[in-house]
Chimera marker file (.cmm) of the C-alpha trace (Angstrom):
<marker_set name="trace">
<marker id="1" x="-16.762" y="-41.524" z="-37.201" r="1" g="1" b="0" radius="0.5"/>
<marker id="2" x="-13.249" y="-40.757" z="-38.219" r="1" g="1" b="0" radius="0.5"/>
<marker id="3" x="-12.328" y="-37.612" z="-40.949" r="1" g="1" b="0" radius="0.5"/>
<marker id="4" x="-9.262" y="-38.434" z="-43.006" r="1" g="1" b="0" radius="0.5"/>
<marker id="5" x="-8.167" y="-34.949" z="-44.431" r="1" g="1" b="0" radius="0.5"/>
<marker id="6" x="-5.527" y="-34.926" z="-46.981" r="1" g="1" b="0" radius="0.5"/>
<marker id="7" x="-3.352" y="-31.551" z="-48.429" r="1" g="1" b="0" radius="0.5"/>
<marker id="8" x="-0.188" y="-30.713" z="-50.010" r="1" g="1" b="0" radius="0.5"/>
<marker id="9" x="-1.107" y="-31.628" z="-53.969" r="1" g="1" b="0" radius="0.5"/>
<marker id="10" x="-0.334" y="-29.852" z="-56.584" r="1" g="1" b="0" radius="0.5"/>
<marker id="11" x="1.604" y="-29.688" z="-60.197" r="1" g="1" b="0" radius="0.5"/>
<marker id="12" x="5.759" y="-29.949" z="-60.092" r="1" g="1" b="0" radius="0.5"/>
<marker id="13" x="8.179" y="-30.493" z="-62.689" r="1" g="1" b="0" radius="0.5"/>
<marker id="14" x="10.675" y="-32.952" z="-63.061" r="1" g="1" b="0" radius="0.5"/>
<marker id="15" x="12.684" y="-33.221" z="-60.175" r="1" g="1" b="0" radius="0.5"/>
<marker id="16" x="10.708" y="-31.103" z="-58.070" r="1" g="1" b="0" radius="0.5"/>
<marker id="17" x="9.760" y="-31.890" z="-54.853" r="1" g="1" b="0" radius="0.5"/>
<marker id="18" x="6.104" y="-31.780" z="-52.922" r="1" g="1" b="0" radius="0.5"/>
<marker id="19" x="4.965" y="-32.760" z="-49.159" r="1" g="1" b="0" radius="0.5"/>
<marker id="20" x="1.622" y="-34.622" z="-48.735" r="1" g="1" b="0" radius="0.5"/>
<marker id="21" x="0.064" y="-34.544" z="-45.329" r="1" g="1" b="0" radius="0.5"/>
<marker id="22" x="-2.927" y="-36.274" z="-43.859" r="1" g="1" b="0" radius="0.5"/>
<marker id="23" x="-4.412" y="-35.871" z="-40.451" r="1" g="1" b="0" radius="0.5"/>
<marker id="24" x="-7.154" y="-38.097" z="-38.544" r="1" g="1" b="0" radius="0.5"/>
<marker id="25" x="-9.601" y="-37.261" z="-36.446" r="1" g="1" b="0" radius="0.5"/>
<marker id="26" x="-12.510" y="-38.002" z="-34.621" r="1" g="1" b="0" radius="0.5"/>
<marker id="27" x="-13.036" y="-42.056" z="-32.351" r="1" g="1" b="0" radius="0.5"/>
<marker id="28" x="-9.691" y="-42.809" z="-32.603" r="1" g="1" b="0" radius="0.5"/>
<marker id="29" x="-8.586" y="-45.328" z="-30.117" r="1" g="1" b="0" radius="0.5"/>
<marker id="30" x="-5.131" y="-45.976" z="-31.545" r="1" g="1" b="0" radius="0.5"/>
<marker id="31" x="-3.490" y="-45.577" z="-34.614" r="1" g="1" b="0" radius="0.5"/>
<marker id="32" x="-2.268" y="-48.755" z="-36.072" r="1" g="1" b="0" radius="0.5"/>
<marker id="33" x="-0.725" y="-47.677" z="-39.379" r="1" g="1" b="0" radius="0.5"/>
<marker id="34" x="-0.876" y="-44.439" z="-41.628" r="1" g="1" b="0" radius="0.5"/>
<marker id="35" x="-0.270" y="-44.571" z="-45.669" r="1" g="1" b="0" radius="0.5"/>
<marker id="36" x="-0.431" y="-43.376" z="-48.869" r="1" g="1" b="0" radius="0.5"/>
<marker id="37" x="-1.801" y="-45.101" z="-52.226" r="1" g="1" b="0" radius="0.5"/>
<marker id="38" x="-2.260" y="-43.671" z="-55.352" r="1" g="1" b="0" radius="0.5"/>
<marker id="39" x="-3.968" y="-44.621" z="-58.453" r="1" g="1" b="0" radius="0.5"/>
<marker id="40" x="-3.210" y="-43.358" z="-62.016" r="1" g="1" b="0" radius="0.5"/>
<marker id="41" x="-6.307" y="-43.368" z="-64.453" r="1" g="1" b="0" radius="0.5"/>
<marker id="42" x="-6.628" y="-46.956" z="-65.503" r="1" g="1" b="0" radius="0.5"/>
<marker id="43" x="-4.466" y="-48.224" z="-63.310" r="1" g="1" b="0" radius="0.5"/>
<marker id="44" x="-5.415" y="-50.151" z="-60.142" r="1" g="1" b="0" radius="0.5"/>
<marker id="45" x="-4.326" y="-48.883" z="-56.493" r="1" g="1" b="0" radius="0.5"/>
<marker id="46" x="-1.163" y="-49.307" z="-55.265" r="1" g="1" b="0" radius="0.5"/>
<marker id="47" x="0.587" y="-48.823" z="-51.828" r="1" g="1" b="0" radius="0.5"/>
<marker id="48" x="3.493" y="-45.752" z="-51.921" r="1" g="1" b="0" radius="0.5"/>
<marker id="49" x="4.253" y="-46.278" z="-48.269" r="1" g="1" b="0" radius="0.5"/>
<marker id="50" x="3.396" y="-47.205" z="-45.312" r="1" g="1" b="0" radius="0.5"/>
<marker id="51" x="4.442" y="-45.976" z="-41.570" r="1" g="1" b="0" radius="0.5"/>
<marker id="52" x="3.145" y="-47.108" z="-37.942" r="1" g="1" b="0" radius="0.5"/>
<marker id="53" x="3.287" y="-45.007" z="-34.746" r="1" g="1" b="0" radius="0.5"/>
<marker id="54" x="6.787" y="-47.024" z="-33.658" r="1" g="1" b="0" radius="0.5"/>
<marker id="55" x="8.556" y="-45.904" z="-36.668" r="1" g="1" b="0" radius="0.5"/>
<marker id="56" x="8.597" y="-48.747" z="-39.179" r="1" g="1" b="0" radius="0.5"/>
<marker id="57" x="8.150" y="-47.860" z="-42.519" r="1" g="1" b="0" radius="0.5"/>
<marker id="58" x="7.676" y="-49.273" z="-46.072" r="1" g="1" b="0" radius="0.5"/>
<marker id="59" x="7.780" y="-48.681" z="-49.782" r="1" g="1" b="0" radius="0.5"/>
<marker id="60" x="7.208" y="-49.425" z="-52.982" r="1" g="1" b="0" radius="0.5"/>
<marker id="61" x="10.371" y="-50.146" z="-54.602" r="1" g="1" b="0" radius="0.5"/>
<marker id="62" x="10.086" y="-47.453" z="-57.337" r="1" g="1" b="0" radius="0.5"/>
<marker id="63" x="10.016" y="-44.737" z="-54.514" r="1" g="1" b="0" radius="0.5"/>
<marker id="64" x="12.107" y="-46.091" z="-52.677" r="1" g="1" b="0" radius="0.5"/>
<marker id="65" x="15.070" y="-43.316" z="-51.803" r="1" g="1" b="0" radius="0.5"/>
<marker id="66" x="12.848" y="-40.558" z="-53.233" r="1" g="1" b="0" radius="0.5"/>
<marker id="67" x="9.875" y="-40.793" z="-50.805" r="1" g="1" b="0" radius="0.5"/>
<marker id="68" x="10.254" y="-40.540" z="-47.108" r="1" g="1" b="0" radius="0.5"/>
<marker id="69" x="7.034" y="-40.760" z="-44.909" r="1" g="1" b="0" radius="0.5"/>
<marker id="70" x="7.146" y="-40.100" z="-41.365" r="1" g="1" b="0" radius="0.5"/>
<marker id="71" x="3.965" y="-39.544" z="-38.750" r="1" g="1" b="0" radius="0.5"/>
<marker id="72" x="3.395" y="-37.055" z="-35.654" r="1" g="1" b="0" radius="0.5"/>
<marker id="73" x="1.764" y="-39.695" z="-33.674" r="1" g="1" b="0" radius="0.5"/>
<marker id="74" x="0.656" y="-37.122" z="-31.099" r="1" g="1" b="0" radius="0.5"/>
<marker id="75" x="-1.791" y="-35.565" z="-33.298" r="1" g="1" b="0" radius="0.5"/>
<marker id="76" x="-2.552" y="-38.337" z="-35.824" r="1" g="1" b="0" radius="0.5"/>
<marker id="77" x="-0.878" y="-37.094" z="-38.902" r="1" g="1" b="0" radius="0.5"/>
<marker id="78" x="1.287" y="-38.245" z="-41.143" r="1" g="1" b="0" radius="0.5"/>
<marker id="79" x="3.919" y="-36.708" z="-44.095" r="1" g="1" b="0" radius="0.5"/>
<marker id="80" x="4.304" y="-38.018" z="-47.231" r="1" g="1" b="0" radius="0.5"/>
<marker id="81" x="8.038" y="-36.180" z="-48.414" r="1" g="1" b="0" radius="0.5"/>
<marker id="82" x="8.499" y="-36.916" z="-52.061" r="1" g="1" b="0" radius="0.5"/>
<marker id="83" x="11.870" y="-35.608" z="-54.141" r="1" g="1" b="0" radius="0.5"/>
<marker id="84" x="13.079" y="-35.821" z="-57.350" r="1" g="1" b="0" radius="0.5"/>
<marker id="85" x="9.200" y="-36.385" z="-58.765" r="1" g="1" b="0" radius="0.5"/>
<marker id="86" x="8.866" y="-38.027" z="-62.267" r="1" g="1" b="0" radius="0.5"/>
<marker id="87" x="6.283" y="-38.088" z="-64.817" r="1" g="1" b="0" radius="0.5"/>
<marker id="88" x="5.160" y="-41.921" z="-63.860" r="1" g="1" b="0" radius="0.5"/>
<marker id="89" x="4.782" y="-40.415" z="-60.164" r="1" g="1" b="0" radius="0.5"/>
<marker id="90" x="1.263" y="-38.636" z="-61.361" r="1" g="1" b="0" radius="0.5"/>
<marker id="91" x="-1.565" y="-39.676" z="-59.773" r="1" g="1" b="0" radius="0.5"/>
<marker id="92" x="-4.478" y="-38.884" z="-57.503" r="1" g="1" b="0" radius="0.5"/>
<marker id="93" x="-2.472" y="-40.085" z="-53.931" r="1" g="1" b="0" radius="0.5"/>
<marker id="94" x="-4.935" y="-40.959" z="-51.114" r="1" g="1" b="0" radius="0.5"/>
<marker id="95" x="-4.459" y="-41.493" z="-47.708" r="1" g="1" b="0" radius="0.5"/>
<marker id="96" x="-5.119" y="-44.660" z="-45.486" r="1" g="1" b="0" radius="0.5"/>
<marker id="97" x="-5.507" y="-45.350" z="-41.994" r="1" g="1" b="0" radius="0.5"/>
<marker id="98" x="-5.543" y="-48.339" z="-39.893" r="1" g="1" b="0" radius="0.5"/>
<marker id="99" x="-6.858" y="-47.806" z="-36.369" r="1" g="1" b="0" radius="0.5"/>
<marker id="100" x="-8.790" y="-48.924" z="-33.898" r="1" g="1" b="0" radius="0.5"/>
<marker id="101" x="-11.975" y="-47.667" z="-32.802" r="1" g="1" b="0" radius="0.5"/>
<marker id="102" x="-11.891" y="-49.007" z="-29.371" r="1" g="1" b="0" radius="0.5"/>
<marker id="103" x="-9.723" y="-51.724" z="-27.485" r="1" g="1" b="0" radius="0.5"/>
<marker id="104" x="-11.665" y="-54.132" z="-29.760" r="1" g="1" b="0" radius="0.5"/>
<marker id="105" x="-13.083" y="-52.608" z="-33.059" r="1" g="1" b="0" radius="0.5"/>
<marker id="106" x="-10.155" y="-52.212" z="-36.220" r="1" g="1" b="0" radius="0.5"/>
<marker id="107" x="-11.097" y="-49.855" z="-38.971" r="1" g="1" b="0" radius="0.5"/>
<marker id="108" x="-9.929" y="-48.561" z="-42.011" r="1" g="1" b="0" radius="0.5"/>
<marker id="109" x="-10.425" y="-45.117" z="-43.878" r="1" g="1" b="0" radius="0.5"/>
<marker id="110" x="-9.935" y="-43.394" z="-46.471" r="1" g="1" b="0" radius="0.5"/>
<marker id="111" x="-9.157" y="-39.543" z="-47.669" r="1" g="1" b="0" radius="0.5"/>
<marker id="112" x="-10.745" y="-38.192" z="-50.838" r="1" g="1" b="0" radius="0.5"/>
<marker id="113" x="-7.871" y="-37.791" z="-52.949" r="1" g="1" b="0" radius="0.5"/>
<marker id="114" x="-4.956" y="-35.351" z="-53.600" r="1" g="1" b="0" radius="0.5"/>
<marker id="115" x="-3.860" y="-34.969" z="-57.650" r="1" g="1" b="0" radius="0.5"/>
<marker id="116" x="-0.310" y="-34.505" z="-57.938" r="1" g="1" b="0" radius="0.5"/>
<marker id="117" x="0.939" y="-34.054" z="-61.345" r="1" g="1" b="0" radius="0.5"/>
<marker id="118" x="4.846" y="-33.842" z="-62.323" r="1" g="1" b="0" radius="0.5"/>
<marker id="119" x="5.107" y="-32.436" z="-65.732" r="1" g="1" b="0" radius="0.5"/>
<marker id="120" x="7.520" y="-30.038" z="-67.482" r="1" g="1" b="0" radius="0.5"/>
<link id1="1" id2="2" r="1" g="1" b="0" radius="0.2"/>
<link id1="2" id2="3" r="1" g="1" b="0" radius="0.2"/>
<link id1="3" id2="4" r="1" g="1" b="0" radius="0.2"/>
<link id1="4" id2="5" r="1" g="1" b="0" radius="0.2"/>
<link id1="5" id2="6" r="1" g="1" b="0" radius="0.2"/>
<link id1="6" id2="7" r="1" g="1" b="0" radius="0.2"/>
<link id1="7" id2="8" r="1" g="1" b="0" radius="0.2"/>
<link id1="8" id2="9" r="1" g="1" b="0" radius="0.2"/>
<link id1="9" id2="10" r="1" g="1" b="0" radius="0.2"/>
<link id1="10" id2="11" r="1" g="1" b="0" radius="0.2"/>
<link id1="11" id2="12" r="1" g="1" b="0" radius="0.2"/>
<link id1="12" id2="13" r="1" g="1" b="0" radius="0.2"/>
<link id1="13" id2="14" r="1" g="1" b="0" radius="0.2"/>
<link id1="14" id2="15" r="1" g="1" b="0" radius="0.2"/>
<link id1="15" id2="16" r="1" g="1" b="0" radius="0.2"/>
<link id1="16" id2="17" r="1" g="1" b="0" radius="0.2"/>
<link id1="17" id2="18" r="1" g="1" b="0" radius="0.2"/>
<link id1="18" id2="19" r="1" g="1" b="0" radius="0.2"/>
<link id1="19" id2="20" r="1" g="1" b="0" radius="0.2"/>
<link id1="20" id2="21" r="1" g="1" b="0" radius="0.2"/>
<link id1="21" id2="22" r="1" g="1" b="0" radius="0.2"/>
<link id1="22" id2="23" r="1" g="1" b="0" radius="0.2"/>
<link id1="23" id2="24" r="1" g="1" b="0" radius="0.2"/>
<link id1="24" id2="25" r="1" g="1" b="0" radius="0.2"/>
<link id1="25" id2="26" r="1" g="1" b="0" radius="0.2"/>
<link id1="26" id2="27" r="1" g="1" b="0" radius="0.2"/>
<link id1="27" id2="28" r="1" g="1" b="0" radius="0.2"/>
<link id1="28" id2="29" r="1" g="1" b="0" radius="0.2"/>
<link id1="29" id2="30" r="1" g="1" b="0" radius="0.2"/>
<link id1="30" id2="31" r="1" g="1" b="0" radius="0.2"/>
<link id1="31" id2="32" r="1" g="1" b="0" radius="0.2"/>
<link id1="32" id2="33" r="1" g="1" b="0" radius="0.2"/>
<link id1="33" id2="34" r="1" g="1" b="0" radius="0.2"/>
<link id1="34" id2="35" r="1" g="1" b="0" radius="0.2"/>
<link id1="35" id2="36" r="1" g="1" b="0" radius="0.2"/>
<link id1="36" id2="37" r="1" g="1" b="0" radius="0.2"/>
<link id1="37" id2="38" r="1" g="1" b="0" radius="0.2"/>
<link id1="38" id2="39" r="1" g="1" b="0" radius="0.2"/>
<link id1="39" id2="40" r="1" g="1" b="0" radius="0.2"/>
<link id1="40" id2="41" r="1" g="1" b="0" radius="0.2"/>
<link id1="41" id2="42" r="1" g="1" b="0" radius="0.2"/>
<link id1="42" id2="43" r="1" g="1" b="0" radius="0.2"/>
<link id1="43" id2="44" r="1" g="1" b="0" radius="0.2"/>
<link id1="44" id2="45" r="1" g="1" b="0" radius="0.2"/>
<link id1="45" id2="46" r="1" g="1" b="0" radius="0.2"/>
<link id1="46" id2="47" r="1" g="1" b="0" radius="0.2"/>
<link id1="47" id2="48" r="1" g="1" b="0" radius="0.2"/>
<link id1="48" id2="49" r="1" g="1" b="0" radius="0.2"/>
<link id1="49" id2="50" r="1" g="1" b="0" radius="0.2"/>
<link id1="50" id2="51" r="1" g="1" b="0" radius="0.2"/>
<link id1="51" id2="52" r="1" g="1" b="0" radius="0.2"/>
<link id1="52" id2="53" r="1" g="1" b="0" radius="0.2"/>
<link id1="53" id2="54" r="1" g="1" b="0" radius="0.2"/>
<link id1="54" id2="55" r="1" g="1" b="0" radius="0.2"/>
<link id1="55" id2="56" r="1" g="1" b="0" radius="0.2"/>
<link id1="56" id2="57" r="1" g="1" b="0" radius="0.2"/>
<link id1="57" id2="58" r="1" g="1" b="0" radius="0.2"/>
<link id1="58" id2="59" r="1" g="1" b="0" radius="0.2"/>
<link id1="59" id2="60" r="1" g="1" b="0" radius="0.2"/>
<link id1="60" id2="61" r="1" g="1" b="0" radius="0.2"/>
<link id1="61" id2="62" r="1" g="1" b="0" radius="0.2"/>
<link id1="62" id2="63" r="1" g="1" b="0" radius="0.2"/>
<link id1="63" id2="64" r="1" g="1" b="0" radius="0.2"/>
<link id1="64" id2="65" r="1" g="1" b="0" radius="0.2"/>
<link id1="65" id2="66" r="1" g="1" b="0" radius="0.2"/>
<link id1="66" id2="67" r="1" g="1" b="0" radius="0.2"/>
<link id1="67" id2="68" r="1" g="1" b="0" radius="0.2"/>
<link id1="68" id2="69" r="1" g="1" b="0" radius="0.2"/>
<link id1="69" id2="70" r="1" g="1" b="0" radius="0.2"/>
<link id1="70" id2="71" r="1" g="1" b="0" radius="0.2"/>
<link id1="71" id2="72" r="1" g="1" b="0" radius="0.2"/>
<link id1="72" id2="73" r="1" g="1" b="0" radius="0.2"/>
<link id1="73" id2="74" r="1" g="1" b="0" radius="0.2"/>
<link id1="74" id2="75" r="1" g="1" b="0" radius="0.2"/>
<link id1="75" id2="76" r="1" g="1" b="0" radius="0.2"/>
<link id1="76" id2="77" r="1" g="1" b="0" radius="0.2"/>
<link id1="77" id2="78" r="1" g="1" b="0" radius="0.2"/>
<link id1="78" id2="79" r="1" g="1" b="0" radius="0.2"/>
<link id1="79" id2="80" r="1" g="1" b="0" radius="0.2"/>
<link id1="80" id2="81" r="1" g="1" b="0" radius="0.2"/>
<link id1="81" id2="82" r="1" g="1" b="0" radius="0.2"/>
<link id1="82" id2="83" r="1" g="1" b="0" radius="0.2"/>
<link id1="83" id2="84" r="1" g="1" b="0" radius="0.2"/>
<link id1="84" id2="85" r="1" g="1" b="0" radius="0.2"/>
<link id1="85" id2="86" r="1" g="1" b="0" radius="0.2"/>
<link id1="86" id2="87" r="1" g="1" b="0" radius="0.2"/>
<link id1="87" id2="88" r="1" g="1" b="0" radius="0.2"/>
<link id1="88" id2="89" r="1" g="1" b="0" radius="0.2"/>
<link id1="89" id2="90" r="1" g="1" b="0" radius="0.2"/>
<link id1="90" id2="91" r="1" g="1" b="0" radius="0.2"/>
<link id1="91" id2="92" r="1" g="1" b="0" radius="0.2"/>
<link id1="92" id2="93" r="1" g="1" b="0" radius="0.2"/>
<link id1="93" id2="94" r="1" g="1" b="0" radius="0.2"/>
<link id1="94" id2="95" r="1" g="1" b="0" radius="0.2"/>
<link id1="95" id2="96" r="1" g="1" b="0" radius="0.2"/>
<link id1="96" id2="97" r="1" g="1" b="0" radius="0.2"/>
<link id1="97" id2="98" r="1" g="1" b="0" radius="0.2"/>
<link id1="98" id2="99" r="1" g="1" b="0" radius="0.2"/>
<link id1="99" id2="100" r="1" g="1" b="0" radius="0.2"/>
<link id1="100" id2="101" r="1" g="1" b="0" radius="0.2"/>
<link id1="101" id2="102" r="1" g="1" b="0" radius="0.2"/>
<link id1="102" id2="103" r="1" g="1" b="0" radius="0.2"/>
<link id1="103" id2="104" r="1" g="1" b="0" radius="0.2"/>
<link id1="104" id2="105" r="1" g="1" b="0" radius="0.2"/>
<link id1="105" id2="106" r="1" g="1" b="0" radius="0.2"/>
<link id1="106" id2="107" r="1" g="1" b="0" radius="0.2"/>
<link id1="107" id2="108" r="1" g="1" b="0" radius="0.2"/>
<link id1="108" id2="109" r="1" g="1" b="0" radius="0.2"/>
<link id1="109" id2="110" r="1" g="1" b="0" radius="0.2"/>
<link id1="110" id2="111" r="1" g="1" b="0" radius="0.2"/>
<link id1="111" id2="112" r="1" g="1" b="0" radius="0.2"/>
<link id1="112" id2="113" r="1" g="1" b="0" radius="0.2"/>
<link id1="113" id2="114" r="1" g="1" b="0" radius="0.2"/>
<link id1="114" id2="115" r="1" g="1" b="0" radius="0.2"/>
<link id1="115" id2="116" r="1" g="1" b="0" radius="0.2"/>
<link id1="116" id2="117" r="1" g="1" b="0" radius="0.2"/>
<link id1="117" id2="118" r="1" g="1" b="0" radius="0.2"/>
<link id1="118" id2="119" r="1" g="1" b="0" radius="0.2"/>
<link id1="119" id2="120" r="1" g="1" b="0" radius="0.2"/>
</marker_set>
């Protein structure tokens, strides 16, 4: 049983600048990876980025410079640091992690969802 709690939505204009977090808790064995998707209405779910407890990170390439996501591996949480926000960055961003349950059970959850909407 893992919890995958999410915070730091909200509505921004233009250029504006928000922080997501998400922490885990609960079996966690060892955190594999920690992300964020998001998922506009219509639209299917894509990956926003991606970091593991070592450091490496990824993207998607229209964030890319804007986004930086970084992860407090000591109490399972990650940061989702997004700047100069545009319109096509609204969405309902959720969180994803990749862990193990024990030294031989992977697992993957889910948060509920965080709206963030950039509008003027």
């Amino acid at each position: 049983q893992v919890q995958v709690v999410e915070s730091g939505g909200g509505l921004v204009q233009p250029g504006g600048s928000l922080r997501l977090s998400c922490a885990a808790s609960g079996r966690i064995f060892r955190i594999i990876a920690m992300g964020w998707y998001r998922q506009a209405p219509g639209k299917q779910r894509d990956l926003v980025a991606r970091v593991t407890p070592v450091g490496t990170t990824h993207y998607l390439d229209s964030v890319k410079g804007r986004f930086t996501i970084s992860m407090d591996s000591a109490m399972n949480t990650n940061y989702l640091q997004m700047s100069s926000l545009k319109p096509e960055d609204t969405a309902v961003y959720y969180c994803n992690v990749d862990l193990m349950e024990s030294a031989t059970a992977s697992r993957n959850y889910w948060g509920q969802g965080t709206q963030v909407t950039v509008s003027a």
